[in-house]
N, C-alpha and C positions, 0 to 999 in steps of 0.2 A: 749367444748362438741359439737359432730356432731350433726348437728338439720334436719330433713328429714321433712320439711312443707307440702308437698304435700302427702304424707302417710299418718303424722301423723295427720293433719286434718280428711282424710278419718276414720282413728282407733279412731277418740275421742270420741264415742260415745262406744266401746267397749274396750276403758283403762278406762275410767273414772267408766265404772260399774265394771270391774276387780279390779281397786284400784295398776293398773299397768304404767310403763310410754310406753309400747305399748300392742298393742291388740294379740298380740300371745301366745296361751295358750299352753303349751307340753302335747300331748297326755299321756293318763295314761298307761305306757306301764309293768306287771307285771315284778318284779324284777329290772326293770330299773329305773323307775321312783319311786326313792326312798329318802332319804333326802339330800344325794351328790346333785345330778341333779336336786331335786325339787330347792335347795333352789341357786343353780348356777345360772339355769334360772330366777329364783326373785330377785338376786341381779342384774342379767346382763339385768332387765327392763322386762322381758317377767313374764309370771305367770305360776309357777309349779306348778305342781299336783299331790299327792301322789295318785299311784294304790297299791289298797288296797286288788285287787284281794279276794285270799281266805284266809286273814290276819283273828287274831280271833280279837275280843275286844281290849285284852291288846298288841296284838302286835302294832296296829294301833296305840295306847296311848302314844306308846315308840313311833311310827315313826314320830309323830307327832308334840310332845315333843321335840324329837332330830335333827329336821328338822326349829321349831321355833329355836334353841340353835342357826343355823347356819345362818338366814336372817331373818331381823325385816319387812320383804316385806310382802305383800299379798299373801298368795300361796290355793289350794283347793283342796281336798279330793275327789278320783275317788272311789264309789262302785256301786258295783253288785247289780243289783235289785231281784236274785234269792238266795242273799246270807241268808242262812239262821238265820242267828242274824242282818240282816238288822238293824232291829229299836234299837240293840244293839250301833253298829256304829255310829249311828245317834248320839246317845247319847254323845257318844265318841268326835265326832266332837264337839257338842254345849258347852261339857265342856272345847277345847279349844280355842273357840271362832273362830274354823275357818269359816271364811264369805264367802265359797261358796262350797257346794258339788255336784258333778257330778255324774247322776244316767245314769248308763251303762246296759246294757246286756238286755233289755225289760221295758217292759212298769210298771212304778212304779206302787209297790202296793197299795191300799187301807191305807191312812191315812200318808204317807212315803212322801208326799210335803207337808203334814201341821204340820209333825215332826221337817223336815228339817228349815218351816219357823217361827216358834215356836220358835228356836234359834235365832233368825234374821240374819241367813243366804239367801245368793242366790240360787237358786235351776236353774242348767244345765241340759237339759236333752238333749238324742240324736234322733233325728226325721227321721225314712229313709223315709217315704212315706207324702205329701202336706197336707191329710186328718190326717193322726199321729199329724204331726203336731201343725193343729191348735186344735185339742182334749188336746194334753198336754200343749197348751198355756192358752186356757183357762180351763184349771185344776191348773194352778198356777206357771209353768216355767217361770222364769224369764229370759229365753233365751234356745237357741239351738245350736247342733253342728248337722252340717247336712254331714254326712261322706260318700262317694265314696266307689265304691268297689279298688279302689287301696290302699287302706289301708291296714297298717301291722294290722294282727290279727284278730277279729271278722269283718266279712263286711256283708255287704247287696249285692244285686246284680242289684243296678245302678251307675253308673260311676257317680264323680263328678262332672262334667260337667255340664251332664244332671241334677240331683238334682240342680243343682246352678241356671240353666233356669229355670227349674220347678217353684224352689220357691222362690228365693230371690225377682223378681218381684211380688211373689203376697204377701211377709210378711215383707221381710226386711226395710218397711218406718217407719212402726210402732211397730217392733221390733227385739233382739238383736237376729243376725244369725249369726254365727262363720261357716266356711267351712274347710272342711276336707279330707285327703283322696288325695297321690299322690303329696303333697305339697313339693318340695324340693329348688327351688328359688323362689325370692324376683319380678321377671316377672309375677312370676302366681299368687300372692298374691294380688299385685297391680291389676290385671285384674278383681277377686272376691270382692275387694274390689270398684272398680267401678261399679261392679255390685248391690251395697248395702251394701254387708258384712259387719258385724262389726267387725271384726278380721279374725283369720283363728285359726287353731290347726295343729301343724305337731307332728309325733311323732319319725318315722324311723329318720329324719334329726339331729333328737338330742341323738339316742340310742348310736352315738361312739363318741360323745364328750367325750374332756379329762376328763372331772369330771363325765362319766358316769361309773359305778361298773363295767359296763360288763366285763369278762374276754378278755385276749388279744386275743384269739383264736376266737370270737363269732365276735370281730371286723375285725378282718381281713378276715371273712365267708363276710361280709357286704363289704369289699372294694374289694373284688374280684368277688361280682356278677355282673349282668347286672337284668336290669329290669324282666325280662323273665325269670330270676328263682325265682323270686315272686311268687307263684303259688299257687291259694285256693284249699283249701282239697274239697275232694267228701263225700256225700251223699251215704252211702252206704244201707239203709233202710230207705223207707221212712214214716215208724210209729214211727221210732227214731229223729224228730226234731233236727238237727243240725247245728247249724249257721256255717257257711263254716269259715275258716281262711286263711288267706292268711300268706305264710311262706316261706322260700328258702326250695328247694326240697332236701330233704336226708334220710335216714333210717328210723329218725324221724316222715317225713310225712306218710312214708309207713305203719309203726306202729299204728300210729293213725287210719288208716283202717282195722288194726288187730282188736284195742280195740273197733270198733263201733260195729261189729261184734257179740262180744265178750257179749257186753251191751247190743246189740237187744234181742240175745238168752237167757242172762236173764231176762231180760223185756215180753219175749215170754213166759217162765214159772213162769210169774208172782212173781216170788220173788222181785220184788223191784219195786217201783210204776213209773211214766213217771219223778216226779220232783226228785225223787232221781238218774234218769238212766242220767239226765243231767247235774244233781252235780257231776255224776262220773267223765263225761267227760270235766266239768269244772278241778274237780282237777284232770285227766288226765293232762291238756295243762300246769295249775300250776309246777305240776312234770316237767315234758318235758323243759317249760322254764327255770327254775332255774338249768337241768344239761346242759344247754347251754349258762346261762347267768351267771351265779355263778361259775360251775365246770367247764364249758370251751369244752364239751363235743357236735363239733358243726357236728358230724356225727347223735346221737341218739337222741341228744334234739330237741327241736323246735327253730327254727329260726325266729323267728315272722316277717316279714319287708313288708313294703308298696313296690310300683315298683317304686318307688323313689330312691330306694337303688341302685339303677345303678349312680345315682348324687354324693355319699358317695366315696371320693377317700384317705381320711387322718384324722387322728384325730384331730380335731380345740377347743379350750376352745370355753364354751357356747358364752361368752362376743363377740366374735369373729364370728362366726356363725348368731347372730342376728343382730352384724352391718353390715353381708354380707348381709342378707336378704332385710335387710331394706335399703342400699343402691341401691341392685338391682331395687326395688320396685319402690325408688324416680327415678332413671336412667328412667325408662320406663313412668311413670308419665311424668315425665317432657319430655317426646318424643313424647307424644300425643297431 
């Protein structure tokens, strides 16, 4: 067995709270990151994560369910903080004992970290600003993923980088920071992780492995771009709150400026309140993903992908991919 001492020293402080044999978590990517890929990556040492997106209850139960069948590993549960059966889900997870869920899309609600820890699970949450941060740490996060705007899919609007200065010196000694966002070699991993980090999260890097669902058409959109058609969506109103995404540009993105459109002006005559005009455009990107990752449809769907996706040249099994990482990693450790 390959052993990478100098990494894996660095990750042991974010494998051992994972319950992984490295600190690399797979972003929760809708459609993608499902029980194929969740439980690939748990077997090939990294920890998956099911995205749960706008799953109801029982779909979760089945994903879940069907995902243990595949790997007796650790794996963890991505939801939505604006999902509306939230403390539903929650449930869902405590009943299968999964020991870590990951609260995405805003600032957990009211009682939703002491639901979460009530199961004796772990609660992740993701921090874009130093102040978020330490609010959600001491509210009960037992870690952070701190994500860059080079991420596929919902971002914020600081680079990586910068979030990584910002704050792994002022938190990561005394607690777990995972980094995120534009991650595609085992070079920049190691770099974060001298920085503090206690792991990293990638998610584009793992959407065309061979065990992921996606259609062959949605892979070969992803080996054909270059970083630079990564591109976040606009703000087309700004009483409509819209977290930007980052996606390859096609019909799909264009569209999605149709529907904001579309949303403000009813939000304008007041027929549907702000939390439901955001759920629309939640299950907007739902739709859009799945005729891209599912039906293969990579002109009108959404292409979700970080600007990593310029590094994405072939299909590799997972198992293959994290000893590429991880040997990059050690390579540049040991050159320092």
């Amino acid at each position: 067995m390959t052993t990478y001492p100098k990494t894996e020293r660095l990750m042991a402080r974010g494998a051992a709270f994972l319950g992984s044999e490295t600190a690399i978590l797979c972003g929760a990517m809708s459609w993608v990151s499902e029980r194929n890929l969740v439980s690939a990556i748990s077997n090939a040492g990294g920890f998956g994560v099911i995205a749960c997106g706008a799953m109801t209850p029982e779909l979760l139960d089945t994903e879940i369910a069907a995902t243990r069948a595949l790997t007796d590993k650790p794996f963890g549960a991505n939801l939505i903080t604006m999902h509306p059966q939230l403390f539903d889900l929650i449930e869902v997870c405590g009943k299968h004992g999964v020991g870590h869920v990951v609260l995405a899309g805003g600032i957990p609600p009211k009682g939703s970290v002491e639901a979460i820890k009530a199961h004796g699970a772990k609660v992740i949450c993701f921090a874009p600003t130093l102040a978020l941060a330490k609010k959600l740490l001491r509210s009960g996060a037992d870690a952070l993923v701190i994500e860059g705007m080079e991420a596929g899919g919902h971002i914020g609007p600081v680079s990586t980088s910068v979030l990584a200065q910002e704050m792994l010196p002022e938190l990561a000694e005394d607690h777990l920071i995972f980094v995120a966002g534009g991650i595609g070699r085992g070079q920049a991993i190691a770099g974060y992780l001298e920085m503090g980090a206690a792991g990293v999260q990638l998610g584009t890097r793992f959407a065309c492995a061979s065990e992921s669902i996606a259609h062959p058409d949605f892979k070969k959109a992803f080996f054909r771009a270059s970083a630079r058609d990564a591109v976040a969506s606009v703000q087309v109103d700004p009483r409509l709150p819209v977290i930007p995404v980052r996606a390859l540009k096609n019909k799909g993105t264009e569209e999605f400026t149709r529907k904001q459109i579309e949303i403000a002006g009813v939000l304008d005559r007041e027929e549907i309140g702000m939390e439901e005009a955001q759920l629309q455009i939640e299950h907007y990107w739902a739709g859009a993903l799945r005729r891209a990752v599912i039906d293969g449809d990579v002109e009108n769907g959404s292409l979700m992908a970080g600007q990593s996706v310029g590094m994405l040249k072939e299909e590799e099994p997972v198992a293959a991919i994290i000893a590429k990482l991880m040997a990059q990693s050690e390579e540049a450790l040991a050159r320092r």
